[in-house]
N, C-alpha and C positions, 0 to 999 in steps of 0.2 A: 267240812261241808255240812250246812245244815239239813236234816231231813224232816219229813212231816210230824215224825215224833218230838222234832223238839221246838217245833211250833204250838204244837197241841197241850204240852207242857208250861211252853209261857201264855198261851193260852189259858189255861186254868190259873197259873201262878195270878195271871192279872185280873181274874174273877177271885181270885184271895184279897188280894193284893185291894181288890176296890171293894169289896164286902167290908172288909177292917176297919180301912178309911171310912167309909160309912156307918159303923157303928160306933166307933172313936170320936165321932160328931153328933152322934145322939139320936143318929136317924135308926128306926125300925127297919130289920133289912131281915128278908125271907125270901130263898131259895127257892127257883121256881121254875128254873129251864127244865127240857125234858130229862137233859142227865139226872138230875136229882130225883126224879119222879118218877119217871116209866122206864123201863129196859128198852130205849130205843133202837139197840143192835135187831133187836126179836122183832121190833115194828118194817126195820127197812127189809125185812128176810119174809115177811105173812103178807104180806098185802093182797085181796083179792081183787077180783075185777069190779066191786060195788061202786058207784060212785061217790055216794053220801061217805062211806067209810074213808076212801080215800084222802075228803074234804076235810073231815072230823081230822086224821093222821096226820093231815098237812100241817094244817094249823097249830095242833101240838106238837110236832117238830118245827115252829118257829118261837116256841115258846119263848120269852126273853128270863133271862140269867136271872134275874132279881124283880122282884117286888119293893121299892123301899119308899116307907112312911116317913112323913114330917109333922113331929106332935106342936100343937099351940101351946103355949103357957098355962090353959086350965088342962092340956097332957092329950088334947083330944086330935084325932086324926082330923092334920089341918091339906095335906098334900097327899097324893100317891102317885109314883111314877113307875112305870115299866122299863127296867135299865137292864140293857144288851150290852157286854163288856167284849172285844175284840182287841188283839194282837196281831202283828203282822210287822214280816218281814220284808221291808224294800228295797231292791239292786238300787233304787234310783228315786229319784223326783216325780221322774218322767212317772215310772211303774206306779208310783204312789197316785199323780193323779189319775192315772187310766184305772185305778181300782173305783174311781168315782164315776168315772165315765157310764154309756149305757150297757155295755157290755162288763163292767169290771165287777171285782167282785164286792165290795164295799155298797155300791150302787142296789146290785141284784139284790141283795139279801136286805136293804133299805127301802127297796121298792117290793117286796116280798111280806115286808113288817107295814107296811101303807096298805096293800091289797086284803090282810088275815087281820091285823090289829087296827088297822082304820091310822096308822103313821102315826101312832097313842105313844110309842116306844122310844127310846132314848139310846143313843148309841154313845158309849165310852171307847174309844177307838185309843190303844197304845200301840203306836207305830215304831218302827225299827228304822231308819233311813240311813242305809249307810254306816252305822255303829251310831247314830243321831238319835236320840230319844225325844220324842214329840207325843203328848198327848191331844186328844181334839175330841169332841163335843156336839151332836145335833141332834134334832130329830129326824125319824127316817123321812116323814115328809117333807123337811127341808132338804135332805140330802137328795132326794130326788129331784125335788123342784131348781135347783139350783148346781145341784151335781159338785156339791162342795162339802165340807165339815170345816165346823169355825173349830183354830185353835184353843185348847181350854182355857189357857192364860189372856187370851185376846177377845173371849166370847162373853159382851153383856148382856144376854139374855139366855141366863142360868139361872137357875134356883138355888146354887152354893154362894153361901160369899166367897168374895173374891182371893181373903186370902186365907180361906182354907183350900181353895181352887191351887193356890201358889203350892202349897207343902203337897198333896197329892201330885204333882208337876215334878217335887223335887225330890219327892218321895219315887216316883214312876222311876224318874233318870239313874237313880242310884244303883234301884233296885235292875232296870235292864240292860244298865251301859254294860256292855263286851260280854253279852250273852250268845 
């Protein structure tokens, strides 16, 4: 039986896992969630009653996973995206869409990155369904608006080509089939 430790595990494994792949393509990739940054355990334990402090804490524990640059040909920063990396395990289909839904968790935390980052942010989502390995693809503002994530292999409006998009797909399934 799986428990939150070994979520939180492929959790990370799949912020490795999409850091690599992104550097392995030439993209500029830097570290930038709050894990990497601040002692967040010490933030959810101090908080006082201020408001504005509050505001400021919130926002830095939405931090998204990565920073990652796309250089032009003369090397100059031609893109920059804010990319949020997520795992998760699903009993079901059903459980998988209701994480989109208004109450799920997928949704919340996508409607969370719309309110603090203006839906600036990109979600990489490796999903578990059943021992099914599915990767998918949006932005939080679409995920709200629509209360969906396009699969990554199916989704034409990405910034990857399409078949470095394939090897990351096939790279994901390898790496979490019968985890």
């Amino acid at each position: 039986m799986k428990n939150k430790y070994d979520e939180n595990y492929n959790g990370r494994l799949a912020e490795t896992v999409t850091e690599i792949f992104f550097k392995k393509h030439n993209y500029i990739v830097s570290k930038y969630g709050v894990e990497n940054n601040i002692h967040f355990e010490f933030i959810k334990n101090k908080i006082s009653d201020n408001q504005d402090t509050k505001e400021v804490l919130s926002k830095i524990m939405t931090m998204p996973d990565f920073v990652i640059m796309d250089l032009n040909s003369q090397n100059e920063i031609n893109q920059v995206y804010l990319v949020e990396v997520k795992y998760r395990t699903f009993k079901s289909y059903n459980e998988f869409k209701f994480s989109l839904e208004k109450y799920g968790d997928i949704y919340k935390q996508a409607e969370k990155y719309r309110e603090l980052w203006d839906g600036k942010i990109h979600i990489f989502l490796i999903s578990n369904i059943d021992n099914k390995i599915t990767t998918y693809y949006d932005s939080a503002n679409r995920i709200v608006d629509q209360k969906f994530i396009r699969r990554l292999d199916k989704n034409n409006h990405i910034w990857i080509d399409k078949t470095i998009l394939q090897e990351y797909n096939t790279y994901s399934e390898r790496i979490f089939k019968n985890r």
